[in-house]
C-alpha positions in Angstrom: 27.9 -8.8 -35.7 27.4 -10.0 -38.8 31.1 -10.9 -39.3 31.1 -12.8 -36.3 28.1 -15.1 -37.7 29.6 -15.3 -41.1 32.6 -16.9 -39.3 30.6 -19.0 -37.1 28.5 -20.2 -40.1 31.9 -21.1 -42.0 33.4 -23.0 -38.6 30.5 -25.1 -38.6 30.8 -26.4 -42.3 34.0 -26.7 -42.3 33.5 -29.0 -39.1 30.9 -31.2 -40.9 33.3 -31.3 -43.9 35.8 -33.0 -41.5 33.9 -35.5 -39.9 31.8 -36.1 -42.8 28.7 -35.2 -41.1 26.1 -33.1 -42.1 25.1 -29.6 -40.7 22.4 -29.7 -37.6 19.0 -28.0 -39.3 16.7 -26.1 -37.0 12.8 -26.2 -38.1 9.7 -25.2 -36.8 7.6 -27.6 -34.2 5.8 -30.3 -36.2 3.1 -30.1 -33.5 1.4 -26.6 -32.1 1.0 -25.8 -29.2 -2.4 -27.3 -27.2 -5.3 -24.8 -28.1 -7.1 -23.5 -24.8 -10.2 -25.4 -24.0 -13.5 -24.1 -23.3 -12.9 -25.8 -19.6 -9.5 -24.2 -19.2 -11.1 -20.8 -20.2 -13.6 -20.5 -17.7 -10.5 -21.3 -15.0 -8.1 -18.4 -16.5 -8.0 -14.6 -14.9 -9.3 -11.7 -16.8 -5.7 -9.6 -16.2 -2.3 -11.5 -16.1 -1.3 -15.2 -16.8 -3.3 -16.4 -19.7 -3.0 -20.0 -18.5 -5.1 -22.0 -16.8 -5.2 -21.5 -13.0 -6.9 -23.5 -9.6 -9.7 -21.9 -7.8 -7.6 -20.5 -5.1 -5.6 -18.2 -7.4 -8.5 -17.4 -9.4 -9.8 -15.9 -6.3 -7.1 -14.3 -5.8 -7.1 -12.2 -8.8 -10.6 -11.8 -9.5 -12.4 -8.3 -9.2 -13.2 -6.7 -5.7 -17.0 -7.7 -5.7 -20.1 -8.4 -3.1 -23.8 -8.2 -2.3 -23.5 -5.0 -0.4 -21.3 -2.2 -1.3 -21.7 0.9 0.9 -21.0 4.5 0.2 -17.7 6.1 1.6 -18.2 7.5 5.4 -15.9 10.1 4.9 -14.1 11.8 2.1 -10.6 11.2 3.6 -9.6 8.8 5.4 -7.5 8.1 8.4 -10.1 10.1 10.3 -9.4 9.8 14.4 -11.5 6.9 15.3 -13.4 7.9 18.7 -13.6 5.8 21.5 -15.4 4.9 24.7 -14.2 4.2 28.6 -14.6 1.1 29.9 -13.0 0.1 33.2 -10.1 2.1 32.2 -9.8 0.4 28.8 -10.2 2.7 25.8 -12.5 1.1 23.5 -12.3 1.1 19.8 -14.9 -0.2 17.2 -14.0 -1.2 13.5 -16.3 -2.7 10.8 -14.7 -4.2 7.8 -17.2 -3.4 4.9 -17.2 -2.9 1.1 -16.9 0.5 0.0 -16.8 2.7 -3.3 -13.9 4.9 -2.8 -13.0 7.9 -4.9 -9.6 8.2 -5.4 -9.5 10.9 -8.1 -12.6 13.3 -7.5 -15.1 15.0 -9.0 -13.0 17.9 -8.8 -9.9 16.6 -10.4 -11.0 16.1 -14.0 -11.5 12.6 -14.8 -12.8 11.0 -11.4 -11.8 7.5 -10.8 -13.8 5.6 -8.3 -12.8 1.9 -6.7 -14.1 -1.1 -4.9 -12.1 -1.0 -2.1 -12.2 -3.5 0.9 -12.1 -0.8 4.0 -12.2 0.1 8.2 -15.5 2.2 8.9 -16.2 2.9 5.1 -12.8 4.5 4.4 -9.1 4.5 3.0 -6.9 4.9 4.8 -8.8 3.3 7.7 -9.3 5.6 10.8 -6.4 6.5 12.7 -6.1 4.8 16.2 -4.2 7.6 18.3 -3.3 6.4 21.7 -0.9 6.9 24.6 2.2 4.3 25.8 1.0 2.2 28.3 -2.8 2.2 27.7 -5.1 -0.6 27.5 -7.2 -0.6 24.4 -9.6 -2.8 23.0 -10.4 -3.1 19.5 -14.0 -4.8 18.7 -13.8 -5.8 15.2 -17.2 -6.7 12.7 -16.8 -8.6 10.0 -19.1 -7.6 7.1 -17.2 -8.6 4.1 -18.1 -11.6 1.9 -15.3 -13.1 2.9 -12.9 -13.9 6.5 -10.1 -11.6 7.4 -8.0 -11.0 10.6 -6.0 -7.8 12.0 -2.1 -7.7 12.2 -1.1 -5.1 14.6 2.3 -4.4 12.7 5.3 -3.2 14.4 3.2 -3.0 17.8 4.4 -5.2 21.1 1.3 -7.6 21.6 0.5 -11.0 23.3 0.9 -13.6 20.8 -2.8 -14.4 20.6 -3.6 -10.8 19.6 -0.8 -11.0 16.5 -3.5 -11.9 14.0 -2.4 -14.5 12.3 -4.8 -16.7 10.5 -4.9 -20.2 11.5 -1.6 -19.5 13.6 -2.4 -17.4 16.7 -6.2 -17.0 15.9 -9.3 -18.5 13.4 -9.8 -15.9 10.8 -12.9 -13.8 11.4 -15.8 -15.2 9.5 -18.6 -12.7 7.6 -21.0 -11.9 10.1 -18.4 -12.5 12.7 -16.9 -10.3 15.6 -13.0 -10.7 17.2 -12.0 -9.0 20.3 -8.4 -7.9 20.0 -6.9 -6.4 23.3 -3.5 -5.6 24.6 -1.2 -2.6 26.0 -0.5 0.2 23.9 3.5 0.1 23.4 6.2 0.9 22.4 5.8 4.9 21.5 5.7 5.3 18.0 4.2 5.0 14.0 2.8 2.0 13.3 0.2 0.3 11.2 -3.1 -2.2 11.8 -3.5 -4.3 9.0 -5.6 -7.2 7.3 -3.2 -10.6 7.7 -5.4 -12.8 5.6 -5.0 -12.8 2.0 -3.1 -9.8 2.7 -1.8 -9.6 -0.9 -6.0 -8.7 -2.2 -6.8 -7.3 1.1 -4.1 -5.0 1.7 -3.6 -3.7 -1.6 -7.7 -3.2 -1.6 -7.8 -0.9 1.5 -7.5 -2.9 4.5 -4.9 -0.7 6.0 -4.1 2.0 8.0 -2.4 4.3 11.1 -1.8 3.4 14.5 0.1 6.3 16.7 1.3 5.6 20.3 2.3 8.7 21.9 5.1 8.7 24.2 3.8 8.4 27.8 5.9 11.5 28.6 5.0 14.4 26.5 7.2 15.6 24.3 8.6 19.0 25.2 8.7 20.6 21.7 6.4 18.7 19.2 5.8 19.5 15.6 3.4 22.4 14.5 2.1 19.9 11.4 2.1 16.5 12.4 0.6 14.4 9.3 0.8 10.8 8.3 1.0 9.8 4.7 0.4 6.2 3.5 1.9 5.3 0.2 0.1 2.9 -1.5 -1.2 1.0 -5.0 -4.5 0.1 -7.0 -5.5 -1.5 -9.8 -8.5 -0.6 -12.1 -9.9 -1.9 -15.3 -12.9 -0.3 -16.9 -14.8 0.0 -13.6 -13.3 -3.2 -12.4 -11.1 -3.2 -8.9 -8.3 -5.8 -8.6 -5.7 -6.8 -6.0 -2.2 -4.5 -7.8 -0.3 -8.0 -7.7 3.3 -7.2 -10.2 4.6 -11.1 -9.9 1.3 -12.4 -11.7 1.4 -9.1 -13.9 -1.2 -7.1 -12.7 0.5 -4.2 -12.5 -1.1 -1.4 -10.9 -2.1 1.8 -13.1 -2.8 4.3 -9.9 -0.3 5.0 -7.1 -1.8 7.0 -4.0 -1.0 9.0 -0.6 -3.7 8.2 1.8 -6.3 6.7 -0.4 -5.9 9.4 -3.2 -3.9 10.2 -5.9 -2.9 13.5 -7.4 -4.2 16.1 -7.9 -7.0 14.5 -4.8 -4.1 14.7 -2.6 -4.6 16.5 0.0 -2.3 19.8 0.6 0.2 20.6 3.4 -0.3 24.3 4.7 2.3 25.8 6.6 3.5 28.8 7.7 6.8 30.0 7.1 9.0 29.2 10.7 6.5 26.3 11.3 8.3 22.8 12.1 6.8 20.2 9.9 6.4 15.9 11.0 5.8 13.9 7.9 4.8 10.2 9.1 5.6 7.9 5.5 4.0 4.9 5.8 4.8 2.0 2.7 1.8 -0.4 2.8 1.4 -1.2 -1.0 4.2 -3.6 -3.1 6.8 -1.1 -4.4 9.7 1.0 -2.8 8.5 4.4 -2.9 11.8 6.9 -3.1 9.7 10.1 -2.0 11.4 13.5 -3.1 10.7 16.8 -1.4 11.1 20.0 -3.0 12.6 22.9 -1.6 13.8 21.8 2.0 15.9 19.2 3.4 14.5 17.0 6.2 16.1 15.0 9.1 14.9 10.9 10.0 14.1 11.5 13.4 12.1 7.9 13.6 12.6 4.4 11.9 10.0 2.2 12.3 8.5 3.4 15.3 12.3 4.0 17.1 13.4 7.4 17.6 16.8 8.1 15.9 19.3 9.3 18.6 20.2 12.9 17.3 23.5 12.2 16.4 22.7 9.3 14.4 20.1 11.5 12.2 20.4 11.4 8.7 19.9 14.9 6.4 18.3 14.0 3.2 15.8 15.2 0.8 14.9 11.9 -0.9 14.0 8.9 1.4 13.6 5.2 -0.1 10.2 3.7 1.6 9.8 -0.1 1.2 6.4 -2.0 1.9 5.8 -2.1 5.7 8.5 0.3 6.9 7.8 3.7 8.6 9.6 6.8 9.1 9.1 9.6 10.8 11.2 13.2 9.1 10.7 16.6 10.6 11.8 20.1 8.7 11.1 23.7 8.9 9.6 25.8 6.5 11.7 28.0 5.7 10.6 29.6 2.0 7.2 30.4 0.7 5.8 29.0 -1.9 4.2 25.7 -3.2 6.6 22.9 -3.0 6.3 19.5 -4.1 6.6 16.0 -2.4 6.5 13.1 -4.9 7.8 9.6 -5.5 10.9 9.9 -7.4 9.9 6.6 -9.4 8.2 8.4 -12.2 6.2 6.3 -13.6 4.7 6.3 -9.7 3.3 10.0 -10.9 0.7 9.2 -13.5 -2.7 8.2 -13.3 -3.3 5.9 -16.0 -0.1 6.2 -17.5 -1.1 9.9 -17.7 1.1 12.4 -16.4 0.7 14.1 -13.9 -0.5 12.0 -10.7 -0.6 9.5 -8.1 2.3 10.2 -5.5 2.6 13.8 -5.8 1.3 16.5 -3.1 1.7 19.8 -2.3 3.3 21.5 0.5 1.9 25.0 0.5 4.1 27.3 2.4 2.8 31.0 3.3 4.4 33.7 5.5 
C-alpha cells in the first residue's frame, strides 16, 4: 500500500513538472459547518438523525406517550377473544388502548416494562379464531390519543373493510368506533393489523392472530397447535419508541408473542405428540428461526396449505415481516430443546446475551 502511494505521489510531480503546473493542495474548509440553532433543536428527535426534522417525522419518532395508560389485561397475550351471536353473525369487540406491557418479568431478572399501543390491553392482541365461511363482525373503539384503522392482512374482504386510511375508509378518530364486517375466508393463518402509521403502530403492539379453520374438519390435527409472533421494540431509559432501522433507531429487544427470553413462554410436549408451530413476522427484520433437535416440514405458506409433495424438510426457516408459515413435527426425543432466531444478535436483551427470540420446547416421555 504504501508503495502504491509512493508511486502515485511521484506520477503526480512528475506530471506538474511537465506542464509546468503546480501540484493540486487539499486543505481544510475555510468555513464550518452551520452550528445547530436553538429553533432547530427543539425540531430534532431524541434517538436517530441529529438533524433538523418537520412535525410529521418528529411524531413519528417521538416516545409512545398519552393521558391514560392502562394496566395489561392479561399476562400473555393472543388470549381467544370471546364473542357473542347475533343473527348468525359472530361478534367480536376490540378496544385500541395504551398499555404498560412487561416484556421481561419480574421473574426473569431484570424486568423490562413498555408503552405499547395494544387490542384489549395486550401484546399480541387476542386471537380471533373462526371457521371458513362465517360472518363476523368486529366492533372496534378507539381510545388512543391518536386515529388508527385495521388491515385484515392476507384475509379475502370487501374493499371497504381493507382498512386503508383515507383509501377504502376515514381512519378511526379517538373516541371513535368502526364497524368492520365481512366472511371469514379463505382457511388459514393470518394477521389483523393497525394500517395507519403502521411503521409506530405496528412495531408498538398493534398486531396480532387471526385463524380461519377449514370449514371441513381436519381428520388428524396437531396435538400442540401454537402461534408464535416474531416481533421488535425499542426502549430507552423507560422511554418506548417505534424500532424504525432506516432512521437508526435500532431496536435493543426482539420478542415471540410480546416477550422476550427467558418470558417466553415454553412448549410442553410429550414424546410421540405432533407439534403445529404458526411463525408469524410482524416486526421489520427477517427472522431465520432455528429449531433444535427435530426437523420440521412447511405444511402452510401464508395461509395456503402446501400440497404434500411440494413440502419442504428443514430445520431453519427465514421469516420476513408479514409472511406466515405454518411447520408441523413430532417429538420424538426428550429433553429441552431450543427454537431461536438464528440472527444472533436477535438473542440478546439489551445487547445482553441471552434473550429475545429464544424459547423452549420442553419435551417429556
Amino acid at each position: 500500500m504504501f508503495q502504491r502511494t509512493a508511486m502515485l505521489l511521484t506520477a503526480i510531480l512528475f506530471l506538474a513538472a511537465c506542464t509546468g503546473r503546480q501540484p493540486i493542495e487539499v486543505s481544510a474548509p475555510t468555513n464550518p459547518p452551520p452550528t445547530q440553532t436553538e429553533d432547530d433543536q427543539h425540531t430534532s428527535a431524541p434517538i436517530g438523525s441529529m438533524s433538523p426534522m418537520d412535525p410529521a417525522q418528529a411524531h413519528m419518532m417521538s416516545p409512545i406517550d398519552g393521558p391514560s395508560i392502562q394496566p395489561p389485561s392479561a399476562e400473555r397475550g393472543a388470549q381467544p377473544l370471546p364473542f357473542r351471536m347475533e343473527d348468525g353473525v359472530k361478534v367480536f369487540e376490540l378496544t385500541t388502548q395504551l398499555t404498560r406491557w412487561s416484556i421481561l418479568d419480574l421473574d426473569s431478572g431484570s424486568p423490562v416494562t413498555v408503552t405499547a399501543m395494544t387490542y384489549n390491553g395486550m401484546v399480541p392482541g387476542p386471537l380471533i379464531r373462526v371457521t371458513e365461511g362465517e360472518q363476523i363482525r368486529v366492533v372496534v373503539h378507539n381510545q388512543l390519543p391518536e386515529p388508527t384503522t385495521i388491515h385484515w392482512h392476507g384475509v379475502e374482504v370487501p374493499n371497504a373493510m381493507d382498512g386503508v386510511p383515507d383509501m377504502t375508509q376515514p381512519p378511526i378518530q379517538p373516541g371513535e368506533t368502526f364497524t368492520y364486517e365481512f366472511t371469514a375466508r379463505p382457511a388459514g393463518t393470518f394477521i389483523y393489523h393497525s394500517h395507519y402509521e403502521g411503521d409506530r403502530q405496528v412495531s408498538t403492539g398493534l398486531y396480532a392472530p387471526l385463524i380461519i379453520d377449514p370449514a371441513e374438519p381436519e381428520s388428524n390435527p396437531p396435538d400442540i397447535d401454537a402461534v408464535l409472533m416474531l416481533s421488535e421494540w425499542l426502549e430507552r431509559d423507560g422511554l418506548t419508541y417505534a424500532a424504525m432501522p432506516m432512521m437508526g433507531m435500532e431496536p435493543n429487544y426482539f420478542t415471540i408473542n410480546g416477550k422476550a427470553f427467558p418470558s417466553t413462554e415454553t412448549i410442553r410436549v410429550k414424546v410421540g405428540q405432533r407439534v403445529r408451530l404458526r411463525f408469524i413476522g410482524i416486526g421489520q427484520f427477517i427472522h431465520p428461526m432455528h429449531l433444535h433437535g427435530f426437523s420440521f416440514k412447511i405444511t402452510a405458506s401464508d395461509g395456503h396449505p402446501v400440497p404434500q409433495a411440494a413440502q419442504l424438510t428443514k430445520d431453519t426457516l427465514s421469516i420476513a415481516p408479514g409472511e406466515r408459515y405454518d411447520v408441523e413435527f413430532t417429538a420424538t426425543e426428550t429433553g429441552k430443546w431450543m427454537l431461536h432466531c438464528h440472527i444472533l444478535h436477535h438473542t440478546t436483551n439489551n445487547n445482553v446475551e441471552p434473550g429475545g427470540l429464544m424459547l423452549v420446547v420442553e419435551v417429556t416421555p
